[in-house]
Backbone atoms as SQL, in Angstrom:
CREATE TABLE atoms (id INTEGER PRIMARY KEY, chain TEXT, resi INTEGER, resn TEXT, atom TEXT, x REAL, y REAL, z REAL);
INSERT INTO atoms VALUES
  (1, 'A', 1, 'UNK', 'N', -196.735, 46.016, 40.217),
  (2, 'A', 1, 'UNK', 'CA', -195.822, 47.120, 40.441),
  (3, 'A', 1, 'UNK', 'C', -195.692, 47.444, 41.919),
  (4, 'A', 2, 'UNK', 'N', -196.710, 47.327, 42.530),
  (5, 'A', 2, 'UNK', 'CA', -196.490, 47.703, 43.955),
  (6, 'A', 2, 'UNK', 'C', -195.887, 46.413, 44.712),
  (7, 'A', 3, 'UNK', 'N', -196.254, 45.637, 44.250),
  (8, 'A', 3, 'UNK', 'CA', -195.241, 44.510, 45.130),
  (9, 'A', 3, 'UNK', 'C', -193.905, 44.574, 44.830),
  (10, 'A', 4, 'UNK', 'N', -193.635, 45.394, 43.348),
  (11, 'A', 4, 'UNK', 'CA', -191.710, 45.888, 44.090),
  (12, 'A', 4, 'UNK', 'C', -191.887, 46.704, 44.555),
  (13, 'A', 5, 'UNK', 'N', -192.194, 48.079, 44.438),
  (14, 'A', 5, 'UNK', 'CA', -192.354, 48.698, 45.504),
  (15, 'A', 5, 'UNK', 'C', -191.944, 48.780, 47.190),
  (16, 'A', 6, 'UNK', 'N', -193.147, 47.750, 47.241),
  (17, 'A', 6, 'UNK', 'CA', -192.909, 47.195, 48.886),
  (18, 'A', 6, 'UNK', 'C', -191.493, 46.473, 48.926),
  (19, 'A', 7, 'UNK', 'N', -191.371, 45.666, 48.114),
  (20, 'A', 7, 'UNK', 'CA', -189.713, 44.577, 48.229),
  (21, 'A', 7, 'UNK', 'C', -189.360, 45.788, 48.836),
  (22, 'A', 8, 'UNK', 'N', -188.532, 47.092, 47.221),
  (23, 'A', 8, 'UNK', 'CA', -187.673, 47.889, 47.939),
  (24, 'A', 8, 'UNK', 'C', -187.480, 49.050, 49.003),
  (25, 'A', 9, 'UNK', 'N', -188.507, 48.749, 49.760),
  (26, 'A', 9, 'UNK', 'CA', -188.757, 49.866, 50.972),
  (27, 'A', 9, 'UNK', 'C', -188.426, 48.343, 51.768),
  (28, 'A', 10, 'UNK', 'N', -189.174, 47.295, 52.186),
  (29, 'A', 10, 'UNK', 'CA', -188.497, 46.026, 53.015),
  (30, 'A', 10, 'UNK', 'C', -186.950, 46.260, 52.554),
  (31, 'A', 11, 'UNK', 'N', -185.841, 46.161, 51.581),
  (32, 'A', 11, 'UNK', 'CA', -185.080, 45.938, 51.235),
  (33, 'A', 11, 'UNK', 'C', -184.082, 46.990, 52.175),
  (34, 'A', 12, 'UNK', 'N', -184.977, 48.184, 51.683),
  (35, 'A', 12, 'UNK', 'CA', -183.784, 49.510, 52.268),
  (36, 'A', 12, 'UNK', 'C', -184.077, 49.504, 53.677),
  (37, 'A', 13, 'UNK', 'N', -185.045, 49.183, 54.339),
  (38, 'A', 13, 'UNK', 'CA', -185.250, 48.910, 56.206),
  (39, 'A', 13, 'UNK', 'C', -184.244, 47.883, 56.145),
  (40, 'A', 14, 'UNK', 'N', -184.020, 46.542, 55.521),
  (41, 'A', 14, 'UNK', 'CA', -183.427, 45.884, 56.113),
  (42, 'A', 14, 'UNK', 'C', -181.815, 46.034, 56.150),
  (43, 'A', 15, 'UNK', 'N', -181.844, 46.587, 54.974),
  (44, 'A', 15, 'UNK', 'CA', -180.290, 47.236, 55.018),
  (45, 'A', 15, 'UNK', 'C', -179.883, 48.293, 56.133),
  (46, 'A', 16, 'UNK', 'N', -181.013, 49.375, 56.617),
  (47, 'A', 16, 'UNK', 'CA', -180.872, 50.212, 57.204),
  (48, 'A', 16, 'UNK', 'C', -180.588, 49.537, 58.122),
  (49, 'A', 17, 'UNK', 'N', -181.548, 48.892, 59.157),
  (50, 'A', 17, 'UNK', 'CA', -180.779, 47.793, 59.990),
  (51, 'A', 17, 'UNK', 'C', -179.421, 46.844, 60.468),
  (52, 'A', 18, 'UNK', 'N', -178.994, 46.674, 59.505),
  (53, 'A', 18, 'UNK', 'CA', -177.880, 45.913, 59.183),
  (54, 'A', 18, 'UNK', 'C', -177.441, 46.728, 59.265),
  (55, 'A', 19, 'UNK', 'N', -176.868, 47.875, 59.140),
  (56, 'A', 19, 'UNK', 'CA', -175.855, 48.977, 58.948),
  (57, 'A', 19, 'UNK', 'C', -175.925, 49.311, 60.446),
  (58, 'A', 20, 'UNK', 'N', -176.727, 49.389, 61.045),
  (59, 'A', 20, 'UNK', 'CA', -176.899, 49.827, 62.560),
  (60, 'A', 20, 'UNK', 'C', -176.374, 49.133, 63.387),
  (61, 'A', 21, 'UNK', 'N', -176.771, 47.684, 63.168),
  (62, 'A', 21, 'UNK', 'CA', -176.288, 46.487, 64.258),
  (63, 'A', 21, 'UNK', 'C', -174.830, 47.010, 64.065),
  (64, 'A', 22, 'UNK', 'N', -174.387, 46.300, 62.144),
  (65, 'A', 22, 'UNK', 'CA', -173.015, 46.394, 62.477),
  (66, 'A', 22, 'UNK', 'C', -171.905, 47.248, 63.204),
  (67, 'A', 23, 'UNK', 'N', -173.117, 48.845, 62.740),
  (68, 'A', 23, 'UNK', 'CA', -171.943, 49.915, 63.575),
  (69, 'A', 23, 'UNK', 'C', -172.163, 49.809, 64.767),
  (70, 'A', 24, 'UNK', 'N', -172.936, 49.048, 65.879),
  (71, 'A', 24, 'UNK', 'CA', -172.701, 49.061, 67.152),
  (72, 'A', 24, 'UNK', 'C', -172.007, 47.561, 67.070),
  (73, 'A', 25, 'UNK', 'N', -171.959, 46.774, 66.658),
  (74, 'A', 25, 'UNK', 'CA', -171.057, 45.760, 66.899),
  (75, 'A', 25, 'UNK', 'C', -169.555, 46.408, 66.421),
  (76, 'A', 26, 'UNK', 'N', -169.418, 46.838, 65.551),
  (77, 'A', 26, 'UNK', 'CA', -167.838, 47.390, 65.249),
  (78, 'A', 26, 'UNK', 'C', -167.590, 48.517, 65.022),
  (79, 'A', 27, 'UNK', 'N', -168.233, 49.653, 65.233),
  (80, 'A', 27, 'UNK', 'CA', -167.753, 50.894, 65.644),
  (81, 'A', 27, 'UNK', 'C', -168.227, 51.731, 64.101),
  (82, 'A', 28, 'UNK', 'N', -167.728, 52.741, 63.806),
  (83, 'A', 28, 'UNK', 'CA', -167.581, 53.382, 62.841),
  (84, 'A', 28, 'UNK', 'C', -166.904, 53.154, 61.562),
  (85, 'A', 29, 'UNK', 'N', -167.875, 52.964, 60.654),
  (86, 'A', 29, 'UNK', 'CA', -167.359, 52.601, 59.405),
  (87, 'A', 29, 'UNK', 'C', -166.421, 53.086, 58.432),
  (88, 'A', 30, 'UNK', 'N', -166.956, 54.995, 59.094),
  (89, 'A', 30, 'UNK', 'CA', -165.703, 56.127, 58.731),
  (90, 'A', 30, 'UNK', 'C', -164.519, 56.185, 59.033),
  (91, 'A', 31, 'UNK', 'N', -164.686, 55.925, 60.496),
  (92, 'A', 31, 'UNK', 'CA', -163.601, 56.220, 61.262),
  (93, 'A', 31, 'UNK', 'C', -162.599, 55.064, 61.233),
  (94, 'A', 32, 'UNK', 'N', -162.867, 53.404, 60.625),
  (95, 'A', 32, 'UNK', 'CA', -162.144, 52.602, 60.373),
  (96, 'A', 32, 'UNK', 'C', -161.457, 52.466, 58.752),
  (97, 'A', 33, 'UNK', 'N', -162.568, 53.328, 58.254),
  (98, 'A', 33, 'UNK', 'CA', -162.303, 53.730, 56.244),
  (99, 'A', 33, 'UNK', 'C', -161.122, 54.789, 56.711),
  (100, 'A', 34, 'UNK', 'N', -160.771, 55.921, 57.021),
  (101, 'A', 34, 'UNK', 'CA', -159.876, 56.389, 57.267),
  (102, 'A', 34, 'UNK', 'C', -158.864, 56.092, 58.115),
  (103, 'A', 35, 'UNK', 'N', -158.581, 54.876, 59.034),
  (104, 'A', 35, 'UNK', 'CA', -157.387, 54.587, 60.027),
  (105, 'A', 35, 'UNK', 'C', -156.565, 53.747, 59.023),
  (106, 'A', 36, 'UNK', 'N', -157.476, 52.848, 57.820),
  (107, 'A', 36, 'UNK', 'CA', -156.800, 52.060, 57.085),
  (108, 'A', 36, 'UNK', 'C', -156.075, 52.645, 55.851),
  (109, 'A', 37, 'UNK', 'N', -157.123, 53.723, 55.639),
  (110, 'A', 37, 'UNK', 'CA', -155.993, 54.758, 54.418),
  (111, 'A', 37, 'UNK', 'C', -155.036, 54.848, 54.607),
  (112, 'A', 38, 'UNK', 'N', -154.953, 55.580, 56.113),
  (113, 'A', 38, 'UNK', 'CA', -153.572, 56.038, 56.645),
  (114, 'A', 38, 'UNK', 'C', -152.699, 55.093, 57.260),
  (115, 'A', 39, 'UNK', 'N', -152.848, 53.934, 57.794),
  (116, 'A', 39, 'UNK', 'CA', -152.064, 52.529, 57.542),
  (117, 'A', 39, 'UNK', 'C', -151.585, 52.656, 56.419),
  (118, 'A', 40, 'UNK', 'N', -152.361, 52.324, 55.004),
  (119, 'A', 40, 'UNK', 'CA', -152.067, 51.758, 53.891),
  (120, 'A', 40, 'UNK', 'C', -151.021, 53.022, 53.627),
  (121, 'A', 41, 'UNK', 'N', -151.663, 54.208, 53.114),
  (122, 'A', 41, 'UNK', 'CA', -150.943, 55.511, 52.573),
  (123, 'A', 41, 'UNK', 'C', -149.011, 55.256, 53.587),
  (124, 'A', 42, 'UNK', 'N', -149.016, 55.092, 54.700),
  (125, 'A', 42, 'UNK', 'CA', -147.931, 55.150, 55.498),
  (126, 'A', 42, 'UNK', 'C', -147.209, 53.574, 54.943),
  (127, 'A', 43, 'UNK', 'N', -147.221, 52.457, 54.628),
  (128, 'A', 43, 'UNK', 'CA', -147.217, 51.540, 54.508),
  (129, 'A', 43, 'UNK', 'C', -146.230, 51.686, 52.643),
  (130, 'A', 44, 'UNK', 'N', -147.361, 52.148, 52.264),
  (131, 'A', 44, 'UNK', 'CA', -146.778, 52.248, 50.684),
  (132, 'A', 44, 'UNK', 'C', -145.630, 53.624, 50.772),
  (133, 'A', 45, 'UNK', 'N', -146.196, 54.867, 51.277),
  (134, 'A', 45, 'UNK', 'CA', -144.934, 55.296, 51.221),
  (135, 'A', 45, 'UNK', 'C', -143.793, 55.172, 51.544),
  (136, 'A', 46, 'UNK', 'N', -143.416, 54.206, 52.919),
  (137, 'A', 46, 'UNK', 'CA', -142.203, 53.917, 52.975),
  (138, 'A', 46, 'UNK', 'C', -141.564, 52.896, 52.150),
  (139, 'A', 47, 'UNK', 'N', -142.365, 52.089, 51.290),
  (140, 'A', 47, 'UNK', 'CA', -142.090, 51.301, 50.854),
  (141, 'A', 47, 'UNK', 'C', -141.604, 51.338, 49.189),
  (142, 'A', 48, 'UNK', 'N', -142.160, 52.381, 49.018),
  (143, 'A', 48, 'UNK', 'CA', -141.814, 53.500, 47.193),
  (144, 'A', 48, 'UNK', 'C', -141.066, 54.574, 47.715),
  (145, 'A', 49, 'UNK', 'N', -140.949, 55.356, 49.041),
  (146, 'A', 49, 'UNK', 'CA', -139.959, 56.576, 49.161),
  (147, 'A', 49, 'UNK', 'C', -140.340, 57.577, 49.094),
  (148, 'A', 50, 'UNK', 'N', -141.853, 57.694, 48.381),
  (149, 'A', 50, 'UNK', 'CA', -142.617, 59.057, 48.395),
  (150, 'A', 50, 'UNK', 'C', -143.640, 59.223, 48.744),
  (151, 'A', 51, 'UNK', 'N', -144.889, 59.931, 49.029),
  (152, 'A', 51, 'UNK', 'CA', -146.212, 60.015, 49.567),
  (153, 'A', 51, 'UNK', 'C', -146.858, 59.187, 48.429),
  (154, 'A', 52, 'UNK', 'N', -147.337, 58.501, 49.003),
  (155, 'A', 52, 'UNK', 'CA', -148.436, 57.518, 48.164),
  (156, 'A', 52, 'UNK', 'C', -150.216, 57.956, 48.605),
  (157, 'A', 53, 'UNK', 'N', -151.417, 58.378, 47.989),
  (158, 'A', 53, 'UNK', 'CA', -152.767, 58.388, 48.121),
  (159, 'A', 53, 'UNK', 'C', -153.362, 57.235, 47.617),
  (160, 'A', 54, 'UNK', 'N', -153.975, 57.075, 48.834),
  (161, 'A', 54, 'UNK', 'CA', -154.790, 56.287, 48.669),
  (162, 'A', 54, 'UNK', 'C', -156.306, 56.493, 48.950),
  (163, 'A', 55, 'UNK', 'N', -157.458, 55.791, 48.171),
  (164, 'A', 55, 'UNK', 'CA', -159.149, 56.659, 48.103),
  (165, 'A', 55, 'UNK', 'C', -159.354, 56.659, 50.032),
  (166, 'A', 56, 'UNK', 'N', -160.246, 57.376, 50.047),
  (167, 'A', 56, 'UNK', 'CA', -161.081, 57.270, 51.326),
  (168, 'A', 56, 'UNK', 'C', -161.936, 55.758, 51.589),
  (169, 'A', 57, 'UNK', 'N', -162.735, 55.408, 50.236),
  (170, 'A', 57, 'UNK', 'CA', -163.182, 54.298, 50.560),
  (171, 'A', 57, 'UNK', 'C', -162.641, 52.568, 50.259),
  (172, 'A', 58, 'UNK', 'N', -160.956, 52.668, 50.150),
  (173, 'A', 58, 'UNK', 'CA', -160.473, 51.665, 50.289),
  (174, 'A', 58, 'UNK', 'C', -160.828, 50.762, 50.674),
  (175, 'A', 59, 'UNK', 'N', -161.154, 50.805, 52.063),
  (176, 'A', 59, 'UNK', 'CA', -161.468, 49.970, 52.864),
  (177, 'A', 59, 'UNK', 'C', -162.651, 48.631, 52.636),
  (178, 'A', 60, 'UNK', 'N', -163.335, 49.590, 52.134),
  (179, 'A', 60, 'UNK', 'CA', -164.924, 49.208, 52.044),
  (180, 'A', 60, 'UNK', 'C', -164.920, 48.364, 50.857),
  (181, 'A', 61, 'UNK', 'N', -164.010, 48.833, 49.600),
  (182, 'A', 61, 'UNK', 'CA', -163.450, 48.206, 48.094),
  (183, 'A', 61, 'UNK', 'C', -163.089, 46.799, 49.283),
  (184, 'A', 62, 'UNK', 'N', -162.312, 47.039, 49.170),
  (185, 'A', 62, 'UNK', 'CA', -161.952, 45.589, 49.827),
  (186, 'A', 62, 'UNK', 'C', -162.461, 44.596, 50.344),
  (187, 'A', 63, 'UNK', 'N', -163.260, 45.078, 51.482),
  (188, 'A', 63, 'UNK', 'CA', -164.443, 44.266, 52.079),
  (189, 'A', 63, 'UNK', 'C', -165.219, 43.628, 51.108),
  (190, 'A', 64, 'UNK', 'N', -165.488, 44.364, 50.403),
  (191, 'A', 64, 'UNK', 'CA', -166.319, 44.261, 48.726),
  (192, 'A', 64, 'UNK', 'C', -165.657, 42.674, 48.297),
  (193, 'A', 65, 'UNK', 'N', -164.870, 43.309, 47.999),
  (194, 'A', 65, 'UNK', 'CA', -163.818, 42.161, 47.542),
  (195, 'A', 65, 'UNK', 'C', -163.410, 40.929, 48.071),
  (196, 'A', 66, 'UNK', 'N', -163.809, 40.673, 49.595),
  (197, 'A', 66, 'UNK', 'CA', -163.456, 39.534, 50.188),
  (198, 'A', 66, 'UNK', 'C', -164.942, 39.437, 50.031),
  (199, 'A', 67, 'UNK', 'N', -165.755, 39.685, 49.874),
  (200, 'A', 67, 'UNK', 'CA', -167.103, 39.483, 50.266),
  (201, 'A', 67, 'UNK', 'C', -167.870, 38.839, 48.845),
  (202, 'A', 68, 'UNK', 'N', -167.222, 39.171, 47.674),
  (203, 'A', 68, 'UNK', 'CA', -167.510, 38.480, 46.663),
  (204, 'A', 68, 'UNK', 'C', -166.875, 37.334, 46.376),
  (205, 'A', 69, 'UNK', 'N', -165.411, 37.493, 46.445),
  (206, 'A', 69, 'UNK', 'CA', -164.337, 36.341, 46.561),
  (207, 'A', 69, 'UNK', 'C', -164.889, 35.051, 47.059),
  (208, 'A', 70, 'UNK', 'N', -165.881, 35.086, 48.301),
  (209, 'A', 70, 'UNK', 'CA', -166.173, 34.047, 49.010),
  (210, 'A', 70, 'UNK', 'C', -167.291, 33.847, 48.638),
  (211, 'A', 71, 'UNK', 'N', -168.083, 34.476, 47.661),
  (212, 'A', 71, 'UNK', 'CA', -169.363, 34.001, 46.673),
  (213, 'A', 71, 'UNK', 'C', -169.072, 33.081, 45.784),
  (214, 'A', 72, 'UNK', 'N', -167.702, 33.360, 45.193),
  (215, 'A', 72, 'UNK', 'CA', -167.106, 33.037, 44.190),
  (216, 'A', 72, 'UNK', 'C', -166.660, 31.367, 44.532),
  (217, 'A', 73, 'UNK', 'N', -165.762, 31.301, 45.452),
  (218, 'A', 73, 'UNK', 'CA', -164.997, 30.324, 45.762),
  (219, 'A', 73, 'UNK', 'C', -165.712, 29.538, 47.007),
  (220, 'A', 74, 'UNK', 'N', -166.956, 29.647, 46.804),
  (221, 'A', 74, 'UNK', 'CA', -168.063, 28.522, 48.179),
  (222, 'A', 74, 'UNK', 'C', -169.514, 28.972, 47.388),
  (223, 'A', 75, 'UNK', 'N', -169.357, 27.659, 46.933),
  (224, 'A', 75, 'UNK', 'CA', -170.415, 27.155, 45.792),
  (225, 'A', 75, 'UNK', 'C', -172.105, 27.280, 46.934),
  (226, 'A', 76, 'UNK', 'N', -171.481, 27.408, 48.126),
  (227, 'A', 76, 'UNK', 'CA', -173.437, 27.500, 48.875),
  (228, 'A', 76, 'UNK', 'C', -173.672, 29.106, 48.875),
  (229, 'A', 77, 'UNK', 'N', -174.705, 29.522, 48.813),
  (230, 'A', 77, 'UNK', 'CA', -175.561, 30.623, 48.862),
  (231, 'A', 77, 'UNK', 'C', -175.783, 30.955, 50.706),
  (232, 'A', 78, 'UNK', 'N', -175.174, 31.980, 50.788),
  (233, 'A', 78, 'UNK', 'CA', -175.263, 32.628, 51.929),
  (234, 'A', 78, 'UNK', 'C', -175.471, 33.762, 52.199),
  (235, 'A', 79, 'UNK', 'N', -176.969, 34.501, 52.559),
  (236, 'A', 79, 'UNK', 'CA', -177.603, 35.463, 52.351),
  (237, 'A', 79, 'UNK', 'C', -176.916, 36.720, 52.786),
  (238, 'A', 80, 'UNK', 'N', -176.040, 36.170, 54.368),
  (239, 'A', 80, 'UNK', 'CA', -175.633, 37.412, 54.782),
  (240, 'A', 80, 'UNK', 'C', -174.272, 37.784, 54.144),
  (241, 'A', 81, 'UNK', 'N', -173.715, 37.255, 53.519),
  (242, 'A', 81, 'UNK', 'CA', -172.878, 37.582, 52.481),
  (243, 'A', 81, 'UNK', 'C', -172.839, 38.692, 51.413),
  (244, 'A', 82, 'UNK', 'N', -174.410, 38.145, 50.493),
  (245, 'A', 82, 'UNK', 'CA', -174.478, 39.257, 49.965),
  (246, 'A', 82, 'UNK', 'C', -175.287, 40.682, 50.584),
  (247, 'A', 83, 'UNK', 'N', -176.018, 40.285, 51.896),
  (248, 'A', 83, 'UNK', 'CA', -175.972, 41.432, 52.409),
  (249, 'A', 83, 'UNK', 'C', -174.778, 42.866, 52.795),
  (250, 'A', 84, 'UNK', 'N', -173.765, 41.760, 53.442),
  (251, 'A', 84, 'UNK', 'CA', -172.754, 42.768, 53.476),
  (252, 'A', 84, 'UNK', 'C', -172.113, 42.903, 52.185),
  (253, 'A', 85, 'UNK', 'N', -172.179, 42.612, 50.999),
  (254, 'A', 85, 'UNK', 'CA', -171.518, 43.333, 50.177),
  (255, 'A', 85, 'UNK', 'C', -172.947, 44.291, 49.823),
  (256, 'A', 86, 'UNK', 'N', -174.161, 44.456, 49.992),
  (257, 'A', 86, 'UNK', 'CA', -174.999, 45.295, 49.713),
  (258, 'A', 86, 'UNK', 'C', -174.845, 46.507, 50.845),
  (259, 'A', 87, 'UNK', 'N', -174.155, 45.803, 51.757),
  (260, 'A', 87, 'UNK', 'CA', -174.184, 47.089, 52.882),
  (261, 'A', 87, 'UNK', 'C', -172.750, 47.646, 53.182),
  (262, 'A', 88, 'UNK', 'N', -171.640, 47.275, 52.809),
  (263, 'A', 88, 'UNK', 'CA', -170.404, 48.171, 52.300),
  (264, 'A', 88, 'UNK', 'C', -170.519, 48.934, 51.197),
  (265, 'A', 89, 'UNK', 'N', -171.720, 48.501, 50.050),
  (266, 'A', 89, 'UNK', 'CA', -171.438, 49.298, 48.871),
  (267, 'A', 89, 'UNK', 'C', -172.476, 50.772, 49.412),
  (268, 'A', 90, 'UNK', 'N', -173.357, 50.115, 50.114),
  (269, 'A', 90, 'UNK', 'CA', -174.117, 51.510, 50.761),
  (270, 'A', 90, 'UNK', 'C', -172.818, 52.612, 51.697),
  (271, 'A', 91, 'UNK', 'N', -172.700, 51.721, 52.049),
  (272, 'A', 91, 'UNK', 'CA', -171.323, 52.593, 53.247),
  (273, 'A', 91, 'UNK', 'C', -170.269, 53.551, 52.297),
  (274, 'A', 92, 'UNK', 'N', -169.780, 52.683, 51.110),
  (275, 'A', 92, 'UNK', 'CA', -169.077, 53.855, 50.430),
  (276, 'A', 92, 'UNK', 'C', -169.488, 54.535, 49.481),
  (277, 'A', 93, 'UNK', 'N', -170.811, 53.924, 49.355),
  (278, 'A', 93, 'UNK', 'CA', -171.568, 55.525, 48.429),
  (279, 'A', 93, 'UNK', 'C', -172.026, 56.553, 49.652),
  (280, 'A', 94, 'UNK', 'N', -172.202, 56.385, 50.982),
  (281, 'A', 94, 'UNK', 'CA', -172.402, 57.139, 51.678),
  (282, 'A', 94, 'UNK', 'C', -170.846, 58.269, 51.897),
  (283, 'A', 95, 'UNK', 'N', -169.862, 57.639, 52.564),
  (284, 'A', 95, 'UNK', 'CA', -168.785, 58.216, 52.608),
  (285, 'A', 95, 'UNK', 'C', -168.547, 58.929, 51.225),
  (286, 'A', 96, 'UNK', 'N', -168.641, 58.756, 49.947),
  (287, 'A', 96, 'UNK', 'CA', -168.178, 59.531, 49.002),
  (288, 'A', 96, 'UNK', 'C', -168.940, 61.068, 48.973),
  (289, 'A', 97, 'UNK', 'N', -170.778, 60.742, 48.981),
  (290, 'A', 97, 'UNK', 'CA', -171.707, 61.955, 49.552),
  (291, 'A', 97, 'UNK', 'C', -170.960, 62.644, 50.278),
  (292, 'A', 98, 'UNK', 'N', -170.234, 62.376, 51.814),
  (293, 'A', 98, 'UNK', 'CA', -169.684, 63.142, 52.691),
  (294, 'A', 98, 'UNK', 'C', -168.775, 64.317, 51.833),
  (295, 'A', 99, 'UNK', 'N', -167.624, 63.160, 51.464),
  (296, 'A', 99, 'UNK', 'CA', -166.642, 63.489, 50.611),
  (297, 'A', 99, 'UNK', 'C', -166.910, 65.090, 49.927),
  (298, 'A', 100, 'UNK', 'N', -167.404, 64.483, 49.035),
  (299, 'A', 100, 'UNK', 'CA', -168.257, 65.682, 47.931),
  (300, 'A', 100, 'UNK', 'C', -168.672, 66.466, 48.637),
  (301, 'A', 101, 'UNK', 'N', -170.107, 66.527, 49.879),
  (302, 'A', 101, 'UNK', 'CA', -169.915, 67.340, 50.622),
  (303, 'A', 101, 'UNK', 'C', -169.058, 68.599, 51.172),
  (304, 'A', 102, 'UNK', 'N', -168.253, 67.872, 52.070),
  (305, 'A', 102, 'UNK', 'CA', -166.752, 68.835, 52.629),
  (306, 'A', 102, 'UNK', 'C', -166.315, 69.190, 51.338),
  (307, 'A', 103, 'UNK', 'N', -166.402, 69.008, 50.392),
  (308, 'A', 103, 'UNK', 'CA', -165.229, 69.511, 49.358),
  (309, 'A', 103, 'UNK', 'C', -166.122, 70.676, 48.890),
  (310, 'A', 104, 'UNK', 'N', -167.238, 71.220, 49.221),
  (311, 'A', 104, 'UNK', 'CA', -167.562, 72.183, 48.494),
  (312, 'A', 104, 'UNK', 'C', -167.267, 73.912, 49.551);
């Protein structure tokens, strides 16, 4: 029992990590989850004629989504792969916390 334990405390440092590098390699994860809403939201509404919503964590869905896609369709095992889909899904369960947050 304690050797999972330890895994998931190694597991959540190493994620914690990874989340750090990336936001100093590419900035804010928030602040790019919301520039793409409002791309997308501006994008679809002109394109239907009316205000279109779109989630806060779009972005991150997506990433998700290319990030499995290429699990899917490249038969080799590549660790940092499923890291970043372990560390976008952290990112938008974090942003939703916020979310919920402000909304009270």
């Amino acid at each position: 029992m304690s050797n999972k334990i330890t895994d998931i405390n190694k597991l959540t440092k190493e994620l914690e990590k990874l989340l750090n590098d990336k936001q100093a390699q590419y900035g804010s994860f928030d602040n790019t989850s919301f520039a793409m809403k409002g791309i997308l939201e501006g994008i679809l509404a002109a394109h239907n004629g009316y205000k279109v919503r779109v989630p806060n964590n779009i972005f991150g869905c997506f990433m998700q989504f290319v990030k499995i896609w290429r699990t899917i369709s490249n038969p080799v095992y590549k660790k940092d792969t499923y890291d970043d889909i372990n560390g976008y899904n952290e990112l938008n369960r974090r942003l939703k916390i916020k979310e919920m947050e402000n909304a009270k």
